[in-house]
One Martini backbone bead per residue (centre of mass of N, CA, C, O) as a GRO file, in nm:
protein
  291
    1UNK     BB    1   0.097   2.794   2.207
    2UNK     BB    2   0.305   2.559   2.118
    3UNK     BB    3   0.106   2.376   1.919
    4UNK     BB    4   0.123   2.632   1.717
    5UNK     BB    5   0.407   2.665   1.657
    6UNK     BB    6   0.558   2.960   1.780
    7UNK     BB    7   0.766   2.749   1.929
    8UNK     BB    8   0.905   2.635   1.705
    9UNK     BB    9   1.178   2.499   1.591
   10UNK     BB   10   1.463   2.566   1.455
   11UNK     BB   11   1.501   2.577   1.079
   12UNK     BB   12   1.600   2.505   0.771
   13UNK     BB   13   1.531   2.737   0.478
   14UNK     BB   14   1.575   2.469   0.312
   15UNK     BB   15   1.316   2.219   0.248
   16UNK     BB   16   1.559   1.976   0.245
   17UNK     BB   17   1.710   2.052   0.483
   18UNK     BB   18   1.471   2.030   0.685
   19UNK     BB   19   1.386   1.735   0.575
   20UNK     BB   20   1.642   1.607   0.729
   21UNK     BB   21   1.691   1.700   1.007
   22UNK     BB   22   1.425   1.597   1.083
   23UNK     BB   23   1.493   1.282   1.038
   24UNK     BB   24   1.760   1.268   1.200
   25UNK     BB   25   1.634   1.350   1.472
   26UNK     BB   26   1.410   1.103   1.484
   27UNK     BB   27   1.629   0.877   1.462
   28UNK     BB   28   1.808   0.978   1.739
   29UNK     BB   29   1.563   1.015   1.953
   30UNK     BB   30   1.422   0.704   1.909
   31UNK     BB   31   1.678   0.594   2.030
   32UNK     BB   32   1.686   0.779   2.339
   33UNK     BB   33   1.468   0.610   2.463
   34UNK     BB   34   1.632   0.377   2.515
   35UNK     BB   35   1.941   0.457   2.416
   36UNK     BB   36   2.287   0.642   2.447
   37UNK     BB   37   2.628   0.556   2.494
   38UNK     BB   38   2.784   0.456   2.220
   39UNK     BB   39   2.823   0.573   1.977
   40UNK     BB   40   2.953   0.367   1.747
   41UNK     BB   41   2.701   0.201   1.832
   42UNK     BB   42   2.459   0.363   1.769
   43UNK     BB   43   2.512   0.423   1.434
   44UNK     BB   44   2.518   0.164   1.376
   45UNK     BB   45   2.194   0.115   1.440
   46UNK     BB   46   2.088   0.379   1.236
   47UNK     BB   47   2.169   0.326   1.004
   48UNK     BB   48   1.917   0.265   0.799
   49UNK     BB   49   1.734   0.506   0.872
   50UNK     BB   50   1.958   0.710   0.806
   51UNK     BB   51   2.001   0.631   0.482
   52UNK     BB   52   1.697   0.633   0.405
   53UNK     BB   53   1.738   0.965   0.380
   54UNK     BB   54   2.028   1.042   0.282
   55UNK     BB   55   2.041   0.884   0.024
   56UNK     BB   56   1.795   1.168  -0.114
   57UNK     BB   57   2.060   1.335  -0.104
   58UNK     BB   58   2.251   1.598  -0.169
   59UNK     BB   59   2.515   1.695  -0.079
   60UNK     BB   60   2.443   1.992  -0.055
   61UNK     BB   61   2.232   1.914   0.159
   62UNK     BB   62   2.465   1.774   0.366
   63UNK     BB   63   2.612   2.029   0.411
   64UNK     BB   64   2.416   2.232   0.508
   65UNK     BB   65   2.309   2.080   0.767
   66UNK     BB   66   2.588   2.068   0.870
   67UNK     BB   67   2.623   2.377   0.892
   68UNK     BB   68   2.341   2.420   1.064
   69UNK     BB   69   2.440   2.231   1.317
   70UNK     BB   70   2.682   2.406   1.385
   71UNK     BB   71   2.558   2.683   1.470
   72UNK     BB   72   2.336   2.549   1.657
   73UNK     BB   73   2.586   2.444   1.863
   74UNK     BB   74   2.723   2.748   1.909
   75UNK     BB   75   2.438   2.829   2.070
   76UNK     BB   76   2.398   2.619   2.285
   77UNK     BB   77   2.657   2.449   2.344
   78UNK     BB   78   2.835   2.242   2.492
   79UNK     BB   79   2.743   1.955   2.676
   80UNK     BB   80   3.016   1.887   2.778
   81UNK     BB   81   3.039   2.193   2.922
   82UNK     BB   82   2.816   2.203   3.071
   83UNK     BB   83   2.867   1.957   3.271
   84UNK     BB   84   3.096   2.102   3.388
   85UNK     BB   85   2.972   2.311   3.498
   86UNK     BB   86   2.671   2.169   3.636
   87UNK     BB   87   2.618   1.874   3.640
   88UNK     BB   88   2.449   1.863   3.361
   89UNK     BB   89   2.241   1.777   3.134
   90UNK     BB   90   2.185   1.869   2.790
   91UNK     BB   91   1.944   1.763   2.562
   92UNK     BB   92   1.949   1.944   2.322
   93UNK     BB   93   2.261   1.932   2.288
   94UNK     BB   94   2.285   1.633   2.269
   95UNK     BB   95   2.152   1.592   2.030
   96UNK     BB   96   2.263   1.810   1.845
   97UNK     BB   97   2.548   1.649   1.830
   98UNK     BB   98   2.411   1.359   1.729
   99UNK     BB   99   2.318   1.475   1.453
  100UNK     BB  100   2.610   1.537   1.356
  101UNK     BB  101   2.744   1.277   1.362
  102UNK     BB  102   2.563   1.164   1.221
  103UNK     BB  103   2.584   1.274   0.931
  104UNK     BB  104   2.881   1.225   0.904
  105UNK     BB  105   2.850   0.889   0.919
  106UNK     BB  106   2.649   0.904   0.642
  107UNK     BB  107   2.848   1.040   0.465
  108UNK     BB  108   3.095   0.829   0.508
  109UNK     BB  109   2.860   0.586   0.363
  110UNK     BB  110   2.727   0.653   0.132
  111UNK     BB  111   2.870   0.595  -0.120
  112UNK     BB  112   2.886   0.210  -0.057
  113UNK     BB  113   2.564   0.197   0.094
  114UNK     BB  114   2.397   0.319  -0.117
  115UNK     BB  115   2.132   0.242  -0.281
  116UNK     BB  116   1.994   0.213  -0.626
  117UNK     BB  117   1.669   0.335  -0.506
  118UNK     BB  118   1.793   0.598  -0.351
  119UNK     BB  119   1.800   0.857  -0.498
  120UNK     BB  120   1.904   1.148  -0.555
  121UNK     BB  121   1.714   1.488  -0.415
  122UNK     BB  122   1.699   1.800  -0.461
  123UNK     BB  123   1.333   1.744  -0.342
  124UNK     BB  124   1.327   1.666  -0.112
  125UNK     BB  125   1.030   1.560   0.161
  126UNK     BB  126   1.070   1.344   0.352
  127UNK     BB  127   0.988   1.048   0.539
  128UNK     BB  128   0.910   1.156   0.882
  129UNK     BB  129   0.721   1.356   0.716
  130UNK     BB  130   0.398   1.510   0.609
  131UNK     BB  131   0.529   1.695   0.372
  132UNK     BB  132   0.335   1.657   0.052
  133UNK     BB  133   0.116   1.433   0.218
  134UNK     BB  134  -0.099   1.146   0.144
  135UNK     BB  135  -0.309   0.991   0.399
  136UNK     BB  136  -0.401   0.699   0.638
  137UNK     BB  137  -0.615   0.682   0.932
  138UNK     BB  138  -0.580   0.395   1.146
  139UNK     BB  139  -0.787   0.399   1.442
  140UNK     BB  140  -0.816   0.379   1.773
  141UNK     BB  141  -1.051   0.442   2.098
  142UNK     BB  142  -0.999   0.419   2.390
  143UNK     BB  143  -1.236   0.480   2.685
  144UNK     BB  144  -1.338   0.712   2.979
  145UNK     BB  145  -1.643   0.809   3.113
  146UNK     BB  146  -1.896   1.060   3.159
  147UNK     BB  147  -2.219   1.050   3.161
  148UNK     BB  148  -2.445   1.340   3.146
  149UNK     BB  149  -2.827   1.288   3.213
  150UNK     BB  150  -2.948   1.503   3.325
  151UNK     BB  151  -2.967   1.291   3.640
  152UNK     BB  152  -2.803   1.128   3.522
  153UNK     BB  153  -2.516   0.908   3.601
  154UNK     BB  154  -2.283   0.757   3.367
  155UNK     BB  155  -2.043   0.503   3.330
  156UNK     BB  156  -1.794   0.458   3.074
  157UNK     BB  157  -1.714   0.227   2.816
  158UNK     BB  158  -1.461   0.239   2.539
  159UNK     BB  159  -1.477   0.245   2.161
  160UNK     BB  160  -1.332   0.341   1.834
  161UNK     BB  161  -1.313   0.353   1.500
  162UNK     BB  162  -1.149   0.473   1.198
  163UNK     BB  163  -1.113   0.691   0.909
  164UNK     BB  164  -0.854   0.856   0.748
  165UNK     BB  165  -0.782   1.182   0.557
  166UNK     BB  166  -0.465   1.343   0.502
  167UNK     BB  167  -0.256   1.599   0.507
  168UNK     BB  168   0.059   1.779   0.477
  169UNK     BB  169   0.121   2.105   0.444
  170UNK     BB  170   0.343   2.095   0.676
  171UNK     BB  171   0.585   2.011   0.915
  172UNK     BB  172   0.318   2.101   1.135
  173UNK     BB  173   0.076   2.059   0.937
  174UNK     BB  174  -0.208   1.810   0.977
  175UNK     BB  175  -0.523   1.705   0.804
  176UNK     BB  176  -0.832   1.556   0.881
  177UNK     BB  177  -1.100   1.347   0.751
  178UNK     BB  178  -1.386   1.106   0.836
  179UNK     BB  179  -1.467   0.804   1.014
  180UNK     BB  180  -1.687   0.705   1.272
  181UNK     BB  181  -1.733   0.417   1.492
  182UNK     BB  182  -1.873   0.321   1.842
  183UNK     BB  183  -1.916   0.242   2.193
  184UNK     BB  184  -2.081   0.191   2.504
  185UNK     BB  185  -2.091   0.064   2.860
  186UNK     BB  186  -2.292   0.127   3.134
  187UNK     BB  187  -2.348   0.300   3.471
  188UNK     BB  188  -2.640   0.367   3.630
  189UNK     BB  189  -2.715   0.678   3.840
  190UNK     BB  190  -3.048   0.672   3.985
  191UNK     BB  191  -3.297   0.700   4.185
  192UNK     BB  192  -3.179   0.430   4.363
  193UNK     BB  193  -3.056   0.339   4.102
  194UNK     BB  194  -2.889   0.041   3.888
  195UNK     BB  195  -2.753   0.018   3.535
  196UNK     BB  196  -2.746  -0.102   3.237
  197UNK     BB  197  -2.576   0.000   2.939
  198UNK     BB  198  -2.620   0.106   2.590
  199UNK     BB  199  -2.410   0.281   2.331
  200UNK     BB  200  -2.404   0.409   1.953
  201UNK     BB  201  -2.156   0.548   1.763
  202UNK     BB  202  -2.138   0.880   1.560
  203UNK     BB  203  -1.851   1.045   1.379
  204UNK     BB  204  -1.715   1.339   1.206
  205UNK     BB  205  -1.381   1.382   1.197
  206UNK     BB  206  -1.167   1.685   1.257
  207UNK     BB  207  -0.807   1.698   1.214
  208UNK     BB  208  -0.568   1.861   1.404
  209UNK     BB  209  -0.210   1.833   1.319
  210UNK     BB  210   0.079   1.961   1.577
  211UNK     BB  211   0.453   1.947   1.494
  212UNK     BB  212   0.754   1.948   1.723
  213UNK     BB  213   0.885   1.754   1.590
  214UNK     BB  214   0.822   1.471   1.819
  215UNK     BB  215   0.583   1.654   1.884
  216UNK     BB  216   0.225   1.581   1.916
  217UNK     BB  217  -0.030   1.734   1.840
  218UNK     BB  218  -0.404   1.740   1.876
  219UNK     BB  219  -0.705   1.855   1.716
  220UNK     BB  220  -1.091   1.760   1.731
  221UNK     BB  221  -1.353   1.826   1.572
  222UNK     BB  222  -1.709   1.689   1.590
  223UNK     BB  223  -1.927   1.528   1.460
  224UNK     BB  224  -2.203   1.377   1.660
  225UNK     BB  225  -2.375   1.092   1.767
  226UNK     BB  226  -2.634   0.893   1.936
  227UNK     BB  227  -2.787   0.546   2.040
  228UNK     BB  228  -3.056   0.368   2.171
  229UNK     BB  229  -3.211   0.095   2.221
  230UNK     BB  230  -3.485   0.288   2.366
  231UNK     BB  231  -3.364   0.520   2.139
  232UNK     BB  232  -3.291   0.498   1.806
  233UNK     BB  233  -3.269   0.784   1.794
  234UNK     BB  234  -3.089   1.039   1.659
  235UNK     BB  235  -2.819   1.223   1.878
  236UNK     BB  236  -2.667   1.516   1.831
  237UNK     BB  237  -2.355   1.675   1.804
  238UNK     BB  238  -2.040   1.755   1.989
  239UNK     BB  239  -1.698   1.791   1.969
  240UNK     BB  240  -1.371   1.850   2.182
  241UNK     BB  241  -1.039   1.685   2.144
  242UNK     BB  242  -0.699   1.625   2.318
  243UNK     BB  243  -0.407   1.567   2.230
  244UNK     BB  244  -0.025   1.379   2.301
  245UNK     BB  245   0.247   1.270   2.198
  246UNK     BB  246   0.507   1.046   2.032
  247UNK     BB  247   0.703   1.036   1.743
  248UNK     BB  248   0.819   0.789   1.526
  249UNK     BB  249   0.867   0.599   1.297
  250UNK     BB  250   0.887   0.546   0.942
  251UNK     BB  251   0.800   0.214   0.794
  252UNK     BB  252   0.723   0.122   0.471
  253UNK     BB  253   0.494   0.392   0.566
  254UNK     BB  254   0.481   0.325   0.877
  255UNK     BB  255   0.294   0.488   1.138
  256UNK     BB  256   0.313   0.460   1.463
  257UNK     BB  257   0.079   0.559   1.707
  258UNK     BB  258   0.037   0.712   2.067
  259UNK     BB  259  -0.204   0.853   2.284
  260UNK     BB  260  -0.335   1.126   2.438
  261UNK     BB  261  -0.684   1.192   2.578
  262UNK     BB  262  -0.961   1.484   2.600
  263UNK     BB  263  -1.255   1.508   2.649
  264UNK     BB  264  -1.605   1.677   2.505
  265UNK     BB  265  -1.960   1.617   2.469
  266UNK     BB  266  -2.245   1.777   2.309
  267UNK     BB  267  -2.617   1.727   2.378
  268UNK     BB  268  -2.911   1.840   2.282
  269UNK     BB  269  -3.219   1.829   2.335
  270UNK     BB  270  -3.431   1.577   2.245
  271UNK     BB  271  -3.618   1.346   2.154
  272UNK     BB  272  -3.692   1.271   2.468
  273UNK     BB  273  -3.350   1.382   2.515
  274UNK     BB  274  -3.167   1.520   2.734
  275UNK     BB  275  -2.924   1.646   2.771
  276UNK     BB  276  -2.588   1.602   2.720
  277UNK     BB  277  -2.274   1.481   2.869
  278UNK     BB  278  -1.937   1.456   2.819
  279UNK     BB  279  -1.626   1.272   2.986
  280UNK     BB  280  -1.299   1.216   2.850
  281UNK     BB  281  -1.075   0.980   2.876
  282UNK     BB  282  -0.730   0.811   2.704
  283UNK     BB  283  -0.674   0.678   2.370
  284UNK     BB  284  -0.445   0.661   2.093
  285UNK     BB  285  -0.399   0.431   1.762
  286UNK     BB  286  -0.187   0.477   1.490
  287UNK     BB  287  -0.202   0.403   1.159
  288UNK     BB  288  -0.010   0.545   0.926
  289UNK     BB  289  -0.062   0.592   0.570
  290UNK     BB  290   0.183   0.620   0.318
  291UNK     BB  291   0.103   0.551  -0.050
   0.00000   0.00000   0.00000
């Protein structure tokens, strides 16, 4: 599966060059999100976010990602060649050839435009990655589900707020583990009633999130309770969340993230309430932050 990175996009195997390559690809997808028509006028506006990577790396290192990218266009070929041939744009070659442009276009500016607080390190280790970062997840989930309690079936709407403490192992695998609150408003269908009603969650999340370049997987695993009004006592359960974003730029240490997500959770019977399913669909918004 993609997600596990068995099929994550080749990298350079020196870990400065890789975490370059990676942070300059970022700042060029980001920008053809947008647009991306006038390479000149391109260059010039993501000046700032390209030079705060470039310029903490060594000449050594920016030849280096600059021969490997050059490498690596040789192996996809011409994008203006391809669309000669196909009459089709190839996304891939063409971020990788502006890939190149960037890192040229940084390399002929590092001299008299890098600040003196950016200082080249032989060890850089990316500023868009979060590869040997402990992060601060603070996170929202708006979501819509299904709740299904023996015989009654209830829709419900709500959402939950989080923090999280995660590390970046490598530039695609990053662990994360906190607390979450959060409710939910109920309507309840059966026996021929319709009633309303709410609940309060409780839950300890462990996230595995996996990043191929710009797009990023989680697998979340829960610990997970919910009260109601009715029965204030704690029914534990198990949540199992699959999410899938695309990764934003990060400026001043903050990194904004929204995901879509689909979720389970199962709560076994006990203290007078029936099994229970949730079937859940939403979203997550996140502000990562590297300390």
């Amino acid at each position: 599966m993609g997600f596990l990175c068995s099929g994550c996009a080749s990298l350079p195997d020196d870990p400065a060059q890789s975490a370059l390559f990676q942070d300059v690809r970022q700042v060029v997808v980001t920008k053809e999100r947008t647009s991306w028509v006038i390479d000149r006028v391109e260059l010039d506006d993501i000046a700032p976010e390209l030079l705060t990577s470039v310029c903490q790396t060594t000449p050594e290192t920016r030849a280096g990602v600059r021969a490997w990218v050059e490498e690596q266009s040789a192996i996809l070929g011409s994008p203006k060649a391809i669309y000669a041939d196909t009459g089709e744009v190839d996304d891939d070659a063409l971020t990788l050839t502006r890939v190149g442009l960037a890192l040229a276009y940084a390399d002929l500016h590092a001299g008299e435009d890098c600040p003196f607080f950016l200082p080249p390190d032989e060890d850089f280790s990316g500023v868009q990655i979060d590869r040997d970062r402990f992060l601060l997840f603070l996170e929202s989930n708006p979501n819509a589900a299904v709740l299904i309690e023996g015989d009654k079936t209830s829709l419900a709407g709500g959402g939950a707020g989080r923090f999280l403490l995660g590390y970046g192992f490598t530039e695609h695998f990053t662990v994360a583990i906190g607390g979450e609150l959060g409710g939910r408003g109920l309507i309840s269908t059966g026996a021929g009633e319709q009633n309303l009603g709410a609940i309060l969650t409780q839950a300890i999340p462990l996230v595995s999130r996996f990043r191929d370049l710009s797009q990023i997987y989680d697998v979340e695993i829960s610990a997970t309770s919910f009260t109601t009004p009715d029965n204030p006592r704690i029914h534990p359960g198990v949540r199992l969340v699959l999410g899938t974003g695309l990764a934003t730029l990060r400026v001043r240490g903050f990194l904004p993230l929204a995901m879509g997500q689909v979720g389970y959770e199962f709560y076994p019977a006990g203290d007078g309430q029936p099994t229970t399913h949730l079937i859940r669909i939403g979203t997550a918004f996140s502000l990562d932050i590297d300390p």
